[in-house]
C-alpha positions, 0 to 999 in steps of 0.5 A: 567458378560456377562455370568452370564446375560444370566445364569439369562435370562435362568433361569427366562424363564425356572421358567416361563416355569415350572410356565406355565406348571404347570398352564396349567396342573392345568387348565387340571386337573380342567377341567377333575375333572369335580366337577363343576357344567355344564349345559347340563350335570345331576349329578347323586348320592345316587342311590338305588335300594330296592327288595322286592319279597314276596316270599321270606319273604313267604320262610325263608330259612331252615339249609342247604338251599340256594336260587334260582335263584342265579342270578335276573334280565336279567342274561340269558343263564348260562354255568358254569366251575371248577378249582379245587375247584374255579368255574366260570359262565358267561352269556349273554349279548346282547348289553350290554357294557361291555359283558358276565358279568364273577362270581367266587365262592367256593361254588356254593353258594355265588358268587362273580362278578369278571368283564366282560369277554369282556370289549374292543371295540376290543371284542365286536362290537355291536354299531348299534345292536338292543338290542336283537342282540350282544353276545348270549349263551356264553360257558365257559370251563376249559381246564386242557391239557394246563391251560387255559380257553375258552369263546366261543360265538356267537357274532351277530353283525358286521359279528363276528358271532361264535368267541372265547377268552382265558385266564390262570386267570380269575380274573386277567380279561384280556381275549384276542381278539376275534379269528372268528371261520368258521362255522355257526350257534349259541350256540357253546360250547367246550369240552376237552376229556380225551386224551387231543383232542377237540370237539366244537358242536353247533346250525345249520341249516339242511343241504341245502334242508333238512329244513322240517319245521319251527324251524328245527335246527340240533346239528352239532359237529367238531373236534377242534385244541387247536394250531390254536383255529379254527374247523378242515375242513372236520370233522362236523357232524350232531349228532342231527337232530331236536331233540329228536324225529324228527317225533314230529316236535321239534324245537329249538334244540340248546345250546349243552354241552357235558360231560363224564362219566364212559368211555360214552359221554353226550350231553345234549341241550335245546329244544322247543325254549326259551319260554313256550315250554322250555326244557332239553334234554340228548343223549349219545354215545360211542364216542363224534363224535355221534351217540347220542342215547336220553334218553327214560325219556327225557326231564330232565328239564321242567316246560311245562306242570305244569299247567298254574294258579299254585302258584309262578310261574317259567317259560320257564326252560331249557338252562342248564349247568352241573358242577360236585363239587370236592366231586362228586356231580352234579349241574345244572344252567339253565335259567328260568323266574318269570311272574308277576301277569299279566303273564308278564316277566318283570325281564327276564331270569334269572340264576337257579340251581339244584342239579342233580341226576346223581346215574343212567346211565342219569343225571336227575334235581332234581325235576325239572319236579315239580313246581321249589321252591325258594330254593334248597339244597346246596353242602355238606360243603358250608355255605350261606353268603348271602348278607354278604362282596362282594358276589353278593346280592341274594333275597330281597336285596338293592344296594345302590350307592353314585356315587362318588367312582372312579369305577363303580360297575360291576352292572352297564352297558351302551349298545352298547358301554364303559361307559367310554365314557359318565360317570365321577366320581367326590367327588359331584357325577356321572356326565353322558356328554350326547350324541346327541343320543336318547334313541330310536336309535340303537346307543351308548347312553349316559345311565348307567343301572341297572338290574330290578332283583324283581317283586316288588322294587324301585329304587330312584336317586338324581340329579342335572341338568339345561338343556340349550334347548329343545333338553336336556333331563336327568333322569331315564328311565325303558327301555325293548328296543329302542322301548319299555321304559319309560323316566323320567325327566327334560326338557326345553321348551319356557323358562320353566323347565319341568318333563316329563314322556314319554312312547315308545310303538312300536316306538311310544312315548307320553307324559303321565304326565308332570308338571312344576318345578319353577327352574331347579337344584337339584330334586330326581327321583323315581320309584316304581313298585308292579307287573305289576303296575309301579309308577313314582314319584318325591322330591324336596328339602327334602319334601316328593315325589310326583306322577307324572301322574297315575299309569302306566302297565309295559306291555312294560317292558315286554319280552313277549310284547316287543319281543327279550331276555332281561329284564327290566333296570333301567337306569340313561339317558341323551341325548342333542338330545331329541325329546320329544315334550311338 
């Protein structure tokens, strides 16, 4: 009897146990679904963003035509690889977080994003970086002699500098921790030649003493062992110095690849610096340890010295990669920009290609000396699916995001750190948890970005937010760096609720429109830009929206204002530390 007691005595405590457990984890689970509404905390969903570049609907597409670029928005720096017949291309990526954005394609047409090549915080260090600081002029390459592929950057943040990571599968997107390479300088890039030996070359600074002026960089290369991925000492070499003809006083002579063709090598590098003056050049040489002998045509690539006024303009050309198709033919991508009617570069860098004539002994861009066309010839066999299935959208498009998936598209960035950290997706929308950081500090901040990826688009959001203080701020934000953006949202202030529009010039911030809403909760938020004219504007309920304040310059918007390398993002921002003041 005395047994059968305390057989019931456990049992009720071991039932009381599980029912506490399970009350307990349900509570948990309540508590990280987050599907209820906290104040201090915007909801976020149907966002969508609308191109609408005249160009394109000035340039239908002809049969066998595809357009260019292939990438919109701040997608700089291109370098492009094969497998066969898969091809890869990644490009730069700054403090952007997760980094150096990774696309797949069969055709060189129609690509697909496949995710990040660096997406841990082991890989990319860059929270207290600038936004122009970070991960520039990534290289990808295919090595054949052992099946594995190298993405090899320089990493300007936490004394990482130039570094590499590997992977045998790219789409199965886990690349390995960085290995820090010792040596110096920007821009390296790895070549595999045909005994199965490699080189890396890449960017530097003359030799101590030597600097004659401003801008004078050298191309130096190594020998390169595929058993300890580091340089081997004692093997650099300077192959360039200065550039193509060093008694013009080029500058910048930088982003080297090299190539093999017909038993010769081919270095081809960007000259004259990232702006105006942006260049394609090309060398060759009977070993790829140099001397490298320029082409008497160079440069290959230009848009310099095209005049200023011409229609539909494409800018800054250069910064190129090659890639060879399995039937023969050459390709080239490269960045370039689209000023705007002001001659503003609000939409950044952006990835170009080419086809490349390479029937002579040198590889010349097709047309790519003349005004560069919206469109180019595609790769024999390949059919343009634009805008069809998963294939990254390409020319007028628009990206519409409900927010309540349980993945965020790979459009979607944060800067300096993971999104994961301040973002969680419920069946109600997007929540962002706001950080005690403003948008203004070189810090991870609680803000989800989309590329700005047209001269003339909208991108229009709804959310549902109650901010606790005056130090509460949440909503959209059209930002070029921590020094230089637009905040748009709602606020709290002596009891009231306030949309605010504040724009950030050089650091220094000022409220331009404001009105106040009757309640905090749910609001859409919008804006509107035609060109270098930007329109903010608002909706409450469904009625019909709104302009808050006149129509603002996106000359803060842009790169050649702002300074640095990237383009304009429209983000998604919150912050419990706000200092804008009403």
């Amino acid at each position: 009897m005395m047994q059968t007691r305390k057989q019931k005595a456990i049992r009720k405590i071991k039932i009381g146990a599980c029912l506490f457990a399970f009350a307990l984890l349900y509570s948990c689970q309540s508590m990280r679904s987050g599907d209820e509404k906290v104040d201090g905390e915007p909801i976020f969903s149907n966002f969508e963003y609308v191109g609408n570049d005249k160009i394109y609907d000035e340039n239908p597409l002809l049969e066998g035509q595809f357009y260019s670029p292939i990438l919109q928005g701040c997608y700089p720096d291109p370098s492009i690889t094969r497998k066969g017949d898969d091809y890869y291309l990644v490009t730069s990526s700054f403090v952007m977080f997760p980094g150096v954005p990774i696309f797949h394609s069969k055709d060189m047409v129609n690509w697909q994003q496949i995710g990040h090549v660096l997406d841990r915080e082991s890989q990319l260090k860059v929270g207290t970086a600038g936004i122009s600081a970070g991960i520039y002029a990534p290289d990808i390459m295919y090595n054949p002699y052992n099946d594995t592929f190298y993405m090899i950057t320089t990493q300007i943040a936490s004394g990482i500098g130039n570094m590499v990571v590997k992977t045998k599968d790219p789409k199965a997107g886990h690349w390995s921790d960085p290995i820090k390479l010792q040596f110096d300088g920007i821009d390296p890039a790895l070549f595999f030649d045909d005994d199965g030996k490699a080189y890396v070359v890449h960017n530097d600074a003359p030799d101590k003493g030597k600097e004659l002026y401003e801008g004078h960089r050298v191309i130096k290369v190594w020998e390169y062992d595929v058993e300890t991925d580091q340089v081997i000492a004692g093997t650099s070499k300077i192959i360039v110095d200065g550039g193509v003809d060093i008694k013009q006083k080029p500058i910048w002579i930088e982003a080297p690849h090299v190539y093999k063709r017909n038993g010769k090598y081919y270095l081809m590098c960007a000259e004259g610096g990232t702006g105006g003056n942006h260049s394609e050049v090309v060398f060759s040489s009977d070993s790829p340890m140099g001397p490298y002998i320029p082409a008497a045509n160079n440069p290959i690539l230009s848009q310099r010295h095209l005049p200023r006024d011409r229609q539909n303009k494409v800018d800054w050309a250069g910064h190129a990669d090659l890639v060879q198709t399995p039937g023969g033919e050459w390709y080239g991508v490269f960045l370039a920009v689209r000023p705007n009617e002001e001659g503003r570069v609000n939409t950044g860098r952006e990835t170009f290609i080419l086809p490349v004539d390479w029937s002579g002994e040198w590889p010349l861009f097709e047309a790519g000396l003349e005004p560069l066309k919206p469109s180019v010839r595609m790769p024999k066999g390949a059919k343009n699916e634009m805008n069809t299935g998963q294939y990254f959208p390409n020319a007028n498009f628009t990206f519409a995001d409900r927010l309540d998936g349980d993945r965020l598209d790979d459009r979607w960035i944060g800067l300096r750190g993971p999104r994961e950290k301040f973002v969680h997706e419920t069946k109600n929308g997007l929540i962002i948890k706001p950080f005690a950081v403003s948008i203004k500090e070189q810090k991870p901040i609680s803000a989800l970005f989309h590329r700005q990826q047209h001269i003339t688009f909208s991108a229009s959001v709804e959310m549902d937010y109650t901010p606790r203080s005056e130090m509460d701020f949440a909503g959209l934000t059209c930002l070029q760096s921590e020094t230089f953006n637009y905040v748009f949202g709602v606020t709290k202030s002596d009891g009231n609720y306030y949309l605010v529009l504040e724009r950030t010039e050089k650091g220094l911030s000022k409220i331009v429109a404001r009105t106040k809403l009757d309640e905090a909760g749910k609001i859409r938020l919008k804006v509107t830009a035609d060109g270098d004219n930007y329109q903010f504007s608002y909706g409450i309920s469904n009625g019909p929206y709104n302009n808050l304040g006149s129509m603002m310059s996106g000359d803060i918007l842009s790169t050649d204002i702002a300074g640095g390398f990237t383009g304009a993002m429209i983000g998604l921002y919150a912050t419990s530390a706000s200092d804008t003041k009403l």
